[in-house]
N, C-alpha and C positions, 0 to 999 in steps of 0.2 A: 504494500500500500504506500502511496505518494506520502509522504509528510512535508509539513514545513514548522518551523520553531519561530516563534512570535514575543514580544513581550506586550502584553497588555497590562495596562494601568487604567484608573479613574481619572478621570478629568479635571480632578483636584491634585492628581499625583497623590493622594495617601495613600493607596494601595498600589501593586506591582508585580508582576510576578512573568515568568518566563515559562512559556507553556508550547509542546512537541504536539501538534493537531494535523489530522490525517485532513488533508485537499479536500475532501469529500462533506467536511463539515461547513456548516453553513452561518453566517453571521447571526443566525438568532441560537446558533448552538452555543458561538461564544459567546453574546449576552446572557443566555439561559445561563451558563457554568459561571459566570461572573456572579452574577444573584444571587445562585445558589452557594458558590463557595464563600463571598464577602459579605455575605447575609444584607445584600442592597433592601431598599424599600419595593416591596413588589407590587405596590401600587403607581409606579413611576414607570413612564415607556423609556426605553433608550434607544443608540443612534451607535453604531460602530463606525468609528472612524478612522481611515490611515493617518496616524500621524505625518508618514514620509512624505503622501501624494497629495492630503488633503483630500482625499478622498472619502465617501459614504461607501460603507459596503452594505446594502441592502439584504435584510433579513434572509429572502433565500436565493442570494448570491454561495458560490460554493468559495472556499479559499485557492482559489487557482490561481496561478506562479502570475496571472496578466492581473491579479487583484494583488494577492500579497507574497512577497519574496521573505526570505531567510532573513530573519533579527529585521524586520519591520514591527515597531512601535505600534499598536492597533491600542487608539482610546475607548472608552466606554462612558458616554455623553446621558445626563438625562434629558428628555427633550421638553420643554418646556412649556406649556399650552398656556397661551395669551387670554383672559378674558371668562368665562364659564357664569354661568349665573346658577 
């Protein structure tokens, strides 16, 4: 199986860690393991983001080598919703 090695962080940088994920997983794989492993708020949507390209990786986008390459930075953004009555 394809892999690539990632460091994903929070968006605040207080959390960090460097994680071996197989191509095959998909942006809301890494959001999911993020929540679940940093005990995030689960009532908050997030946003995967390349640090390197500035880039969105979209929920079911897969981690392929044309999205994320080897020791690329991938943030974990909450997204924000403006307004709600």
């Amino acid at each position: 199986m394809d892999m690539v090695i990632i460091i994903l962080r929070t968006a605040d940088q207080a959390r960090k860690a460097e994680l071996t994920l197989q191509r095959s997983n998909t942006g809301a794989d890494v959001i999911q393991a993020a929540v679940d492993n940093w005990n995030l708020p689960i009532d908050t949507d997030y946003s995967l983001i390349n640090a390197g390209s500035g880039k969105n990786i979209l929920p079911t986008q897969r981690l392929l080598d044309d999205v994320v390459k080897d020791g690329d930075v991938l943030e974990i953004q909450p997204v924000l919703v403006a307004g709600g009555m």
